[in-house]
C-alpha positions as CSV (number, residue, x, y, z in Angstrom):
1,X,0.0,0.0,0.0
2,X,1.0,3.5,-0.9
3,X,0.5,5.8,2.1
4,X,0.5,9.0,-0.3
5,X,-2.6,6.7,-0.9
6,X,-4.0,7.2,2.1
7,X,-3.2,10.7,2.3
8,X,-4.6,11.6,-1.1
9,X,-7.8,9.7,0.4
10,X,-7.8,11.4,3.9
11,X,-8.5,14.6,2.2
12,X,-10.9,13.4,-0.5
13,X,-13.3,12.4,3.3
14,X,-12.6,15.8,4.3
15,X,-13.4,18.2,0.5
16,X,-15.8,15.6,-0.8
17,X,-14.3,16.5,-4.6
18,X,-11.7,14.7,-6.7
19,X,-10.3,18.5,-8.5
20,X,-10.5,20.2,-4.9
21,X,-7.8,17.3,-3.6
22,X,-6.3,17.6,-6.8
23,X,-5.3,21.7,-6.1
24,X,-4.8,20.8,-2.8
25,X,-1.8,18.4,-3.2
26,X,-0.4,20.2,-6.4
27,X,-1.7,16.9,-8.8
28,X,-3.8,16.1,-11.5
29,X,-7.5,14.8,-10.5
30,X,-6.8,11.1,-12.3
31,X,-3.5,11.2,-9.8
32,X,-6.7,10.8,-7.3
33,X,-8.5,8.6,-8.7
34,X,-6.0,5.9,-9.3
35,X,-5.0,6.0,-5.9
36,X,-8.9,5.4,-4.8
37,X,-9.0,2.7,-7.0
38,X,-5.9,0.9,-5.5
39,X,-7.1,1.4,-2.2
40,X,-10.2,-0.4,-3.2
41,X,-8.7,-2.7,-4.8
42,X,-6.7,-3.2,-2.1
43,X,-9.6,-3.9,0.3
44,X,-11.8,-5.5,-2.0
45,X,-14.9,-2.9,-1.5
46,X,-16.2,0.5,-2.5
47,X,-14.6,2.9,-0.6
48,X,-16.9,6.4,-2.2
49,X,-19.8,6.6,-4.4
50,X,-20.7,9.5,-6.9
51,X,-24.4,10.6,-6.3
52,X,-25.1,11.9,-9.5
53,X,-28.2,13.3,-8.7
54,X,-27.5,15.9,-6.2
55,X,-23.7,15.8,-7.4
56,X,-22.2,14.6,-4.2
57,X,-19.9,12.2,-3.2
58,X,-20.8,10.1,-0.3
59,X,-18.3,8.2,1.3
60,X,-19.5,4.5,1.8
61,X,-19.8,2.8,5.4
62,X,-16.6,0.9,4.6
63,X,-15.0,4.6,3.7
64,X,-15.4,5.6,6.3
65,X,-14.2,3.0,8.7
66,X,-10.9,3.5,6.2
67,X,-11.3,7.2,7.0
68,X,-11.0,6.1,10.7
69,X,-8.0,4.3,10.6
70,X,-6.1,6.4,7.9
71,X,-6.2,9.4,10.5
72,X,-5.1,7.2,13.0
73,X,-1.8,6.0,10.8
74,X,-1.4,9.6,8.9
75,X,-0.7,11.3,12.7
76,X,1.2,8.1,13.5
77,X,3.7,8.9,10.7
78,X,3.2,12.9,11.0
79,X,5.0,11.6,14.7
80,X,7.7,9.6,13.7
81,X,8.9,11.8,11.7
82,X,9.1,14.5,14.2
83,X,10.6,12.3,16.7
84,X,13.3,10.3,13.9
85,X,14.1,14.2,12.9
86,X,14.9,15.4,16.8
87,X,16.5,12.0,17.5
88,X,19.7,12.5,14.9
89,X,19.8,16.2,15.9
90,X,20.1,15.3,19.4
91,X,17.3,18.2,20.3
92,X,15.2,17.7,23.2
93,X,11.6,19.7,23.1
94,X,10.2,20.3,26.2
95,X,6.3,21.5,26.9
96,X,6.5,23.9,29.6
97,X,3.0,26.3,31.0
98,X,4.3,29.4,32.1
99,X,3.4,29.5,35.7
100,X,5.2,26.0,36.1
101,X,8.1,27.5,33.6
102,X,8.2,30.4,36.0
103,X,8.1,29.0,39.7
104,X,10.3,25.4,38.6
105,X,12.3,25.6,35.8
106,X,15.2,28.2,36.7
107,X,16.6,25.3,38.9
108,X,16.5,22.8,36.2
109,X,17.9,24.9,33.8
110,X,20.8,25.9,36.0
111,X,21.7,22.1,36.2
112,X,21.1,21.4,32.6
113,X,23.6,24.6,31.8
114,X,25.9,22.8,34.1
115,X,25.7,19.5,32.4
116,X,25.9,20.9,29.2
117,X,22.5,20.3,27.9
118,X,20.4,23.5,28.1
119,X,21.7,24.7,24.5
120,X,20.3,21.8,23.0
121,X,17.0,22.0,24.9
122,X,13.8,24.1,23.3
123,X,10.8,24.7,25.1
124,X,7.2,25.5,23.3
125,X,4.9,27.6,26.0
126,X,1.0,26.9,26.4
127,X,-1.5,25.8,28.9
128,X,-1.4,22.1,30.2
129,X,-4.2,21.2,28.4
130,X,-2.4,22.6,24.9
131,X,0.6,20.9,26.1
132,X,-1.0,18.0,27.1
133,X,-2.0,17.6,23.2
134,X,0.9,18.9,21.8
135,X,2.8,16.3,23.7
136,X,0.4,13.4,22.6
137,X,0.7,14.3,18.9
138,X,4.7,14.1,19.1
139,X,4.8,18.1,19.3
140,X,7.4,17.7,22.2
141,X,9.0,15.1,23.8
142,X,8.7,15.8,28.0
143,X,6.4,18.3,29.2
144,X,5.8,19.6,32.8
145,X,1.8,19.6,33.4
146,X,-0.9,21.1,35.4
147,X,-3.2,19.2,36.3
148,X,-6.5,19.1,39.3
149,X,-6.8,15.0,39.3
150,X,-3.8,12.5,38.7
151,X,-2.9,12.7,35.2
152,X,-3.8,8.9,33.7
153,X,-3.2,8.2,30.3
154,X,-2.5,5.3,28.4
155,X,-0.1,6.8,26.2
156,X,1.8,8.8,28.9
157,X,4.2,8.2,31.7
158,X,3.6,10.6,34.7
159,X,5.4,11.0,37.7
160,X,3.8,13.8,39.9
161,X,6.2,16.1,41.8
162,X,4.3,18.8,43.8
163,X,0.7,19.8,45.0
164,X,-0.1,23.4,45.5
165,X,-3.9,25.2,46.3
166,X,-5.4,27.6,44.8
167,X,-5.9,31.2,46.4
168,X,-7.6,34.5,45.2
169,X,-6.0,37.3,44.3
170,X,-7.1,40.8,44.4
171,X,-6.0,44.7,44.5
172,X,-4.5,46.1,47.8
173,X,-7.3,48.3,46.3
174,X,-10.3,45.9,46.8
175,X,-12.5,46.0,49.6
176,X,-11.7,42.1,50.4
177,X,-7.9,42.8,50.7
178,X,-8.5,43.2,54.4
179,X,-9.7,39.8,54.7
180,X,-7.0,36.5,55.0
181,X,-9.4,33.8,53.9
182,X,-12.7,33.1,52.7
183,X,-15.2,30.6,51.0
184,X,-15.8,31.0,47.3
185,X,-19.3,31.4,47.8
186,X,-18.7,35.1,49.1
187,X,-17.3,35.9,45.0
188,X,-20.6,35.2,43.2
189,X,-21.0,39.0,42.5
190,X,-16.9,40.0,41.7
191,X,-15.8,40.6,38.1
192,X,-12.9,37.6,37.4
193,X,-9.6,37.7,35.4
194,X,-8.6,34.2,34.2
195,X,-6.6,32.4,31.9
196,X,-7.8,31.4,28.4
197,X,-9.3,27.9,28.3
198,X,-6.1,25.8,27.6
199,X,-5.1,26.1,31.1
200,X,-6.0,24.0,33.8
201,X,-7.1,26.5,35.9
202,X,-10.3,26.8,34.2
203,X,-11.3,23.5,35.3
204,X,-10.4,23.6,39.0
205,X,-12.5,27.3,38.8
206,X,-15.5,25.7,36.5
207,X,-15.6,23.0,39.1
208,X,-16.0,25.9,42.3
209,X,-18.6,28.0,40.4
210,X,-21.0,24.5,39.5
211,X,-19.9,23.6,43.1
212,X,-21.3,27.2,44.3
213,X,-24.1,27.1,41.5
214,X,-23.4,30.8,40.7
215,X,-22.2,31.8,36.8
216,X,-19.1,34.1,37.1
217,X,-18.6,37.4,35.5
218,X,-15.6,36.9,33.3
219,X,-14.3,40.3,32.2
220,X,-11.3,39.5,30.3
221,X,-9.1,35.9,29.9
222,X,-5.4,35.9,29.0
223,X,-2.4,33.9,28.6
224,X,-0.2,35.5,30.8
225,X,0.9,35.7,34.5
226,X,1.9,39.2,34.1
227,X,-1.0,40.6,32.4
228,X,-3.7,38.8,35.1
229,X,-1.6,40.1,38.0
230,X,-1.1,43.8,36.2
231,X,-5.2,44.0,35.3
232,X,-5.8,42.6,39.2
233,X,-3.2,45.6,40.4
234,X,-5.5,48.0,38.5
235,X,-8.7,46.5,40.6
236,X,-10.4,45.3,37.0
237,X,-10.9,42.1,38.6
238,X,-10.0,39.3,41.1
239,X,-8.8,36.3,39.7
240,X,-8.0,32.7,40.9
241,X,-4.3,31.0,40.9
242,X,-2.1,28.2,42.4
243,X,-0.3,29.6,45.1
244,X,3.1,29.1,43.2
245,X,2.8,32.1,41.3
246,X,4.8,35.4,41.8
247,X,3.5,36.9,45.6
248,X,6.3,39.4,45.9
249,X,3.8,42.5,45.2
250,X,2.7,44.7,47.5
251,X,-0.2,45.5,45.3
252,X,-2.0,42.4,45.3
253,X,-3.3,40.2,48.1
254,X,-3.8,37.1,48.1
255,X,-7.0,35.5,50.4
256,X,-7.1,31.8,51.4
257,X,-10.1,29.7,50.4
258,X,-11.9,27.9,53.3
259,X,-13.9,25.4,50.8
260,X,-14.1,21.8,51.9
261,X,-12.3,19.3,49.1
262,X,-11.0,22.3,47.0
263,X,-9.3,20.7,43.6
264,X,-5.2,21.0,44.0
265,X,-3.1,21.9,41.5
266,X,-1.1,18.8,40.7
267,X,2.4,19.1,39.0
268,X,4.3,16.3,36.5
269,X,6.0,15.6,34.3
270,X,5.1,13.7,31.6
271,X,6.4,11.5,28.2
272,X,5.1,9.0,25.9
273,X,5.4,5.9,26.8
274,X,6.1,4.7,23.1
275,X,8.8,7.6,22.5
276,X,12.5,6.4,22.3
277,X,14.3,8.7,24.3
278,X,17.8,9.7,23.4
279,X,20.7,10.1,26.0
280,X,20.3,13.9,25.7
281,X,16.6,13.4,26.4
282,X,17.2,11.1,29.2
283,X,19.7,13.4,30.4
284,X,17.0,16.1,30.5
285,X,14.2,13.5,32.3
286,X,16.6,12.7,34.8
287,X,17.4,16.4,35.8
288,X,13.9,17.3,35.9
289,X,13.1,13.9,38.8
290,X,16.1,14.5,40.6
291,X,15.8,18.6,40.5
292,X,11.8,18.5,41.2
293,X,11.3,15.3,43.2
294,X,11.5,17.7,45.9
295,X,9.9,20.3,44.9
């Protein structure tokens, strides 16, 4: 089997038209139909059907169970060539959110530096959730994640390193900045400043506000420490945080939550269990254990 075959294929599910795949891959349209042909030839069934009628082109039951698996084998590859390309230039790409890149990291990359490793490491940024993806489809090869429950994944390896609560945070400026603690209940009525949805944060504060059966007032979301903290100093909102971010301000105060079973913010690190790590990369894995096993 050809897998341009599949690829050619993969797209004619998606555009539903033999000249669209055609532009699309830079061929001519009987380039796409031969390659349908073999495929069905290849399986011994009809993979899509012409419905001359309303001009369509359905793709048959049997298509799409193709369809299934040829996404399935087209990511597959998409990844081993990512990983085959990093593996002979000895590059290690690690997934780091920037709270965790902010409060952990500078330790590990003092001991990488010292090794001899840090100029061969790269780092992509993003919320665990994004990371969390990007390190499933081959993206990057370790990642440090956020995460409220144990992380559990078929795919991954996990070892957890540190548990931290949440807190609110709000301006030296806001009424509740003489207050120490309180239960989340008492923030039905504030205005809220919060990361964008590919952080985990969201779902430890989605799982307070069911909890408290009030709908927040989200005023603005963002993907940066800095920028919360900044809009939070200006009193344009409160918003909600692990406890291992920047508290060195005088302008902001942070306030305790009281709440019964409050979700923690869980930190690991994380790989594929089917990735081949190189030396470097072990290198790298076993700097981050040793450096944040007791973090």
């Amino acid at each position: 089997m050809n897998i341009k075959d599949l690829d050619y294929f993969h797209q004619l599910t998606l555009q539903k038209n033999f000249s669209q795949v055609a532009e699309y891959f830079g061929v001519t349209q009987p380039t796409i139909t031969l390659a349908i042909q073999r495929l069905e030839a290849e399986f011994a069934t009809k993979l899509v059907q012409r419905d001359r009628v309303h001009n369509q082109l359905l793709i048959t039951d049997t298509g799409r169970q193709l369809a299934v698996h040829a996404t399935s084998i087209l990511r597959e590859l998409q990844i081993t060539h990512q990983e085959i390309d990093r593996l002979t230039q000895q590059r290690t790409i690690l997934g780091l959110p920037p709270i965790i890149e902010n409060f952990y990291f500078p330790k590990v990359a003092a001991r990488l530096q010292a090794l001899g490793e840090l100029e061969n490491l790269q780092t992509i940024a993003g919320g665990s959730v994004h990371l969390r993806h990007a390190l499933r489809d081959g993206q990057c090869d370790i990642a440090l994640l956020g995460s409220i429950e144990p992380l559990s994944y078929q795919q991954l390896a996990v070892n957890e390193f540190d548990h931290r609560p949440f807190s609110i945070f709000v301006s030296r400026q806001h009424p509740l900045a003489n207050r120490k603690r309180l239960y989340f209940s008492e923030l039905r009525h504030e205005r809220f400043i919060l990361f964008n949805s590919s952080f985990v944060h969201n779902t430890a504060f989605n799982k307070l506000t069911r909890r408290n059966h009030f709908r927040p007032d989200v005023v603005y979301r963002a993907n940066d420490t800095h920028i919360i903290m900044n809009l939070v100093t200006e009193n344009v909102g409160i918003t909600f945080l692990t406890t291992i971010v920047d508290q060195h301000r005088d302008d902001v105060v942070r306030l305790e939550l009281m709440d019964d079973e409050q979700p923690q913010f869980i930190t690991s690190i994380a790989y594929r269990t089917n990735h081949v790590l190189t030396a470097a990369q072990r290198q790298v894995l076993t700097v981050l254990r040793q450096t944040l096993g007791s973090a």
